[in-house]
DONUGU-437861 format. One record per residue (C-alpha): residue in three letters; residue number from 1; x, y, z. Coordinates in Angstrom, 3 decimals, always signed. Layout:
<rs>
   code   pos         c1         c2         c3
    Ala   NUM          X          Y          Z
...
</rs>
This chain:
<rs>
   code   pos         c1         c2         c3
    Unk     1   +207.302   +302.815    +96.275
    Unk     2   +206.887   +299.090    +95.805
    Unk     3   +208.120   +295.783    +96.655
    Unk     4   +206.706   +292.424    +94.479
    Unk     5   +207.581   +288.947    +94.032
    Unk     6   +206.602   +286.364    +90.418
    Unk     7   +206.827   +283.066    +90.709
    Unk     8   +205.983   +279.793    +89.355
    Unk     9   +205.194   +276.331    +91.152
    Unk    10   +206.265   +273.411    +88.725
    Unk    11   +204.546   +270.930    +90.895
    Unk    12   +200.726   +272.317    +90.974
    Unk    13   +201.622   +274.492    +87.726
    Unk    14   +200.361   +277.911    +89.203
    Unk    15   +201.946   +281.216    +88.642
    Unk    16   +201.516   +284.495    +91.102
    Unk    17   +202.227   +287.542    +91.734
    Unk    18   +202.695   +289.205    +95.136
    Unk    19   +203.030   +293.166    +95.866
    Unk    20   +202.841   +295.722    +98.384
    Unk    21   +203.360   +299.060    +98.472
    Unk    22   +202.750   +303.376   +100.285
    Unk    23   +200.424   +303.345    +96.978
    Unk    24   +196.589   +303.180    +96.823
    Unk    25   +195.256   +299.967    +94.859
    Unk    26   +198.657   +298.395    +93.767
    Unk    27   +196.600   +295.459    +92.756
    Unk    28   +194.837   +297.520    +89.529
    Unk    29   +198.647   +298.307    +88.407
    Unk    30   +201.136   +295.690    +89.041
    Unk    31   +200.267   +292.021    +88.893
    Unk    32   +198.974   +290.116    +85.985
    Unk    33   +199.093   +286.522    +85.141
    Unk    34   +197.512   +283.633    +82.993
    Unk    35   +197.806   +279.935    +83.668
    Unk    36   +200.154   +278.164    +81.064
    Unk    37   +201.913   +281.854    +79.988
    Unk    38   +202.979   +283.228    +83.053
    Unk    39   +202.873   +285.529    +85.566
    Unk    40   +203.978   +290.002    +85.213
    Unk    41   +204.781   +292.620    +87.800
    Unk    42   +204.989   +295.729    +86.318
    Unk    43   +206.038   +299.348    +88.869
    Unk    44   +208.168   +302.042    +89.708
    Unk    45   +206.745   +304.711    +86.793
    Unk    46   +204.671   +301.251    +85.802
    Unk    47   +203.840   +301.065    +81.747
    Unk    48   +200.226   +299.486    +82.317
    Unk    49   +200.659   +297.983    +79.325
    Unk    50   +203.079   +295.905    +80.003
    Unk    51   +201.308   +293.393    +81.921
    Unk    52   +198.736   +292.396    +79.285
    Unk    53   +201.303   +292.820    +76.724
    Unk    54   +203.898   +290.565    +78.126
    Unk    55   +201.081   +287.893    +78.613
    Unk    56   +200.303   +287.845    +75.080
    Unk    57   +204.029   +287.761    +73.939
    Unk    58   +204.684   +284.981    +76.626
    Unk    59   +202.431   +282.539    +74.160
    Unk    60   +204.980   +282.561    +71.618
    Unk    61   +208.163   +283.256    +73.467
    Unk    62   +210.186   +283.037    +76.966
    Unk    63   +210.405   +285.396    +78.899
    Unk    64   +213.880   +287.348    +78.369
    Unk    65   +212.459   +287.881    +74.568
    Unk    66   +209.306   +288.963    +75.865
    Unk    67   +211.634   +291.432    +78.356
    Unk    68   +213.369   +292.384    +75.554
    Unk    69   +210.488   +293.216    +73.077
    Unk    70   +208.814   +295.306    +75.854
    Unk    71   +211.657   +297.896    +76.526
    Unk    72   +213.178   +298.053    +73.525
    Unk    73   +209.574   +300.383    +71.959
    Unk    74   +209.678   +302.221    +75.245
    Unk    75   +211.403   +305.491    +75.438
    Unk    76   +210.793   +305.412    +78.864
    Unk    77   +212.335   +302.286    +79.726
    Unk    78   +214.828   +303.069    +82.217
    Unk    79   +211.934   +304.371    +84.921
    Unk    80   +210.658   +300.867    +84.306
    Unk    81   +210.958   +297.928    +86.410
    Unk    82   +209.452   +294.600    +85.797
    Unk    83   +209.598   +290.940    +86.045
    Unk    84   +208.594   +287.782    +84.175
    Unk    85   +208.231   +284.514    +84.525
    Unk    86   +207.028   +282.352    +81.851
    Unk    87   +205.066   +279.086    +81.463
    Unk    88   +208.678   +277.170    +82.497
    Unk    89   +209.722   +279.273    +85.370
    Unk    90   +212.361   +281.289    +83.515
    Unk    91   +212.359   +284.526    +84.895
    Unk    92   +213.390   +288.056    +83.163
    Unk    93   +213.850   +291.415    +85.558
    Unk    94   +214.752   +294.890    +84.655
    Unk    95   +215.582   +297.746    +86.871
    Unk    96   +215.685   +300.971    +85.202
    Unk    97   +218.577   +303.135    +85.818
    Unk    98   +216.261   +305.551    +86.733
    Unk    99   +214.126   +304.102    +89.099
    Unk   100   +214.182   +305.829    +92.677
    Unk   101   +216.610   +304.225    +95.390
    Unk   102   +217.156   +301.905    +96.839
    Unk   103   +216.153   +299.888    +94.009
    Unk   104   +217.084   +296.716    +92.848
    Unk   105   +216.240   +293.055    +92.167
    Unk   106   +217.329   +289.227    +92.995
    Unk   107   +216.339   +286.136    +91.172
    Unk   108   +215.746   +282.305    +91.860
    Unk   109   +215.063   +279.350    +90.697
    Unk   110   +211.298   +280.242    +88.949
    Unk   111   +210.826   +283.319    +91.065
    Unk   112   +212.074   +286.919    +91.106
    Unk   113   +211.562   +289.493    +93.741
    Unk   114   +212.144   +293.475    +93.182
    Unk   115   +211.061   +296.696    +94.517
    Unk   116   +212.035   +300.718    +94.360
    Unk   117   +211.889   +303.323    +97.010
    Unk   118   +213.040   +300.406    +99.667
    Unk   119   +214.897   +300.763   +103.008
    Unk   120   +218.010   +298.555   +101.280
    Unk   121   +219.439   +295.917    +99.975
    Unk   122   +218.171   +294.060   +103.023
    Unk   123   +214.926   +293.837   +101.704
    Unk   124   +215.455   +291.889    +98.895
    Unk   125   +217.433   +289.331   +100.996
    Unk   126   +215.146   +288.806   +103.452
    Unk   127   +212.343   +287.895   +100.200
    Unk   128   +214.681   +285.789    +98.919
    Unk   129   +214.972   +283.523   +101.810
    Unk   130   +211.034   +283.305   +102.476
    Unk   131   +210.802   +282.517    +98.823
    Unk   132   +213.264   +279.511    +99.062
    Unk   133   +211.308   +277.764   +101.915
    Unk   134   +208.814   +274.864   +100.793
    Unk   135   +205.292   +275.290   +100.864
    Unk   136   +202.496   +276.326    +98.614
    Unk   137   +202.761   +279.282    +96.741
    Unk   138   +200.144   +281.415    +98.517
    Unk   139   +201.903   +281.060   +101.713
    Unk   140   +205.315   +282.084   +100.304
    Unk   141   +204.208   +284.786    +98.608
    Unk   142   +202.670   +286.819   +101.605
    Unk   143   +205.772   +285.433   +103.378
    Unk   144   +208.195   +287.521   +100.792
    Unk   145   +205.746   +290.344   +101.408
    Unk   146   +205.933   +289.546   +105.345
    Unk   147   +209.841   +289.350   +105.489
    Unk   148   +210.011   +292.743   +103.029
    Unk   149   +208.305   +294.597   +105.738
    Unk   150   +210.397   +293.564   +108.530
    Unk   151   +213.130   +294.504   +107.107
    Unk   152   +212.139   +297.962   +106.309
    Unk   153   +210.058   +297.630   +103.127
    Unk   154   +208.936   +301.046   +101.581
    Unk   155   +210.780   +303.334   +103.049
    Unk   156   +207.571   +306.018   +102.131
    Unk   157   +205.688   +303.453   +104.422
    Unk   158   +202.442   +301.473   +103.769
    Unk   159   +198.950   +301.672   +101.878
    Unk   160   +198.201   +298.520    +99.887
    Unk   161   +198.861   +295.009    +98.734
    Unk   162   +197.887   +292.245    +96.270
    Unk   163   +198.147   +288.611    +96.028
    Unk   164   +196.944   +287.527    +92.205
    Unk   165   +197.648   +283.443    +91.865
    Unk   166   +196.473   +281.402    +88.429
    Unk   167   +196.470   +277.828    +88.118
    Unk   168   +196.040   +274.631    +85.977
    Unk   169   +195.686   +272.219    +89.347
    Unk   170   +193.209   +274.191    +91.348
    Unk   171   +190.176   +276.206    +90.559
    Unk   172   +188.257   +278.670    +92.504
    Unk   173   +185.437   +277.827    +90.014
    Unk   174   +184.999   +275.624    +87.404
    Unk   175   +186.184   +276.442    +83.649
    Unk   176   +188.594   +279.513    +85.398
    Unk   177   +192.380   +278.954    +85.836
    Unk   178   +192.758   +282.232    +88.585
    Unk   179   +193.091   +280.553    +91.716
    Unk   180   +193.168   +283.306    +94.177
    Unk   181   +193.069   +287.544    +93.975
    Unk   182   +192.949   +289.216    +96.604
    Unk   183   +193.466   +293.173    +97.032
    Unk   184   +193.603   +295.222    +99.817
    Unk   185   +193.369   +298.894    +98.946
    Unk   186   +193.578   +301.293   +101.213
    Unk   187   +195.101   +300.099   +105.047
    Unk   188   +197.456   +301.340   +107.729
    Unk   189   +198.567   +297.494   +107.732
    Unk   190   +197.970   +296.171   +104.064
    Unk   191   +200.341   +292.825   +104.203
    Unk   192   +198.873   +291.818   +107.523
    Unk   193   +195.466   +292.325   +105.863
    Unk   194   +196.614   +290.242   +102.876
    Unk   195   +197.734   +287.329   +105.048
    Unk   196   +194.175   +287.261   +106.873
    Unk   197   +192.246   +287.487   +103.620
    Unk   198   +193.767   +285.151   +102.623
    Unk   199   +193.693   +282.475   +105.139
    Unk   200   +189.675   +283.514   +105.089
    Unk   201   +189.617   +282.992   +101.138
    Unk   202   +191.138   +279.353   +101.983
    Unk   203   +188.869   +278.200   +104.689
    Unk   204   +185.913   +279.267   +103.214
    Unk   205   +186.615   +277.997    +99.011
    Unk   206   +189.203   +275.219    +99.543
    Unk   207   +189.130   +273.866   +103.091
    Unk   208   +186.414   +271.145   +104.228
</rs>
């Protein structure tokens, strides 16, 4: 069904969320995030509450607590899967043993990726190495999402996708911390849509 990716940048402080997925508006379901806490993906059978749960939690503790608080009052837990990472870049995942295949998820160093319903294995791999490339966060991001699809991504196919970024260095306008959100509903080539939104939101907020 979907494929996401949380991350945090310790050197401009910003935390994001990318997602994509054969699912109309992933963006009003899976990402959340708030500068200083941390950043949320929540799919599969997603708990919506998770997301602005898990930001509350993460102002008082890291993120496996937060993980662990989350599932262990859901009876539904293991049709769950989610991701943290917190204001330090310590990152939490869960896969429910329920979740449709092929599902599964890899970590890094202040970054997760994850996803259900996927061609393989492959997937995941091929996030993992976009997400360990330099550059700023809103270009590896959509590159996780980029590298997904080529290797297969949702096996169902594609509908939508979501970039959500938050930050303490940059500011799409004064007094807010949420750097960039971008959704792209409904689209025969959502990720490709993503990419060009947001190269469009750049040039036109940030770039003189």
């Amino acid at each position: 069904m979907t494929y996401s990716v949380v991350s945090y940048d310790p050197e401009r402080k910003e935390w994001g969320v990318a997602v994509a997925s054969r699912f109309l508006s992933v963006g009003s379901v899976v990402p959340w995030a708030r500068a200083g806490r941390g950043a949320v993906a929540t799919q599969a059978f997603a708990n919506y509450t998770y997301g602005p749960r898990a930001l509350k939690l993460l102002g008082t503790m890291g993120a496996a607590e937060t993980l662990r608080l989350l599932l262990s009052s859901d009876p539904d837990r293991e049709r769950r899967q989610v991701a943290l990472v917190d204001w330090k870049g310590d990152v939490a995942v869960h896969t429910g043993s329920q979740c449709m295949e092929y599902a599964g998820h890899m970590t890094g160093r202040n970054f997760s990726v994850q996803g259900n319903i996927l061609a393989g294995e492959s997937v995941l791999k091929a996030m993992m190495e976009a997400m360990e490339r330099q550059g700023p966060l809103e270009e590896r991001l959509v590159s996780a999402l980029e590298a997904a699809e080529a290797s297969g991504g949702d096996r169902r196919g594609r509908q939508s996708a979501a970039l959500l970024i938050v930050s303490l260095t940059r500011e799409f306008e004064p007094g807010s911390s949420k750097f960039m959100d971008i959704r792209v509903e409904d689209s025969m080539e959502p990720v490709k849509e993503l990419a060009r939104l947001r190269d469009l939101w750049l040039d036109t907020f940030f770039r003189e």
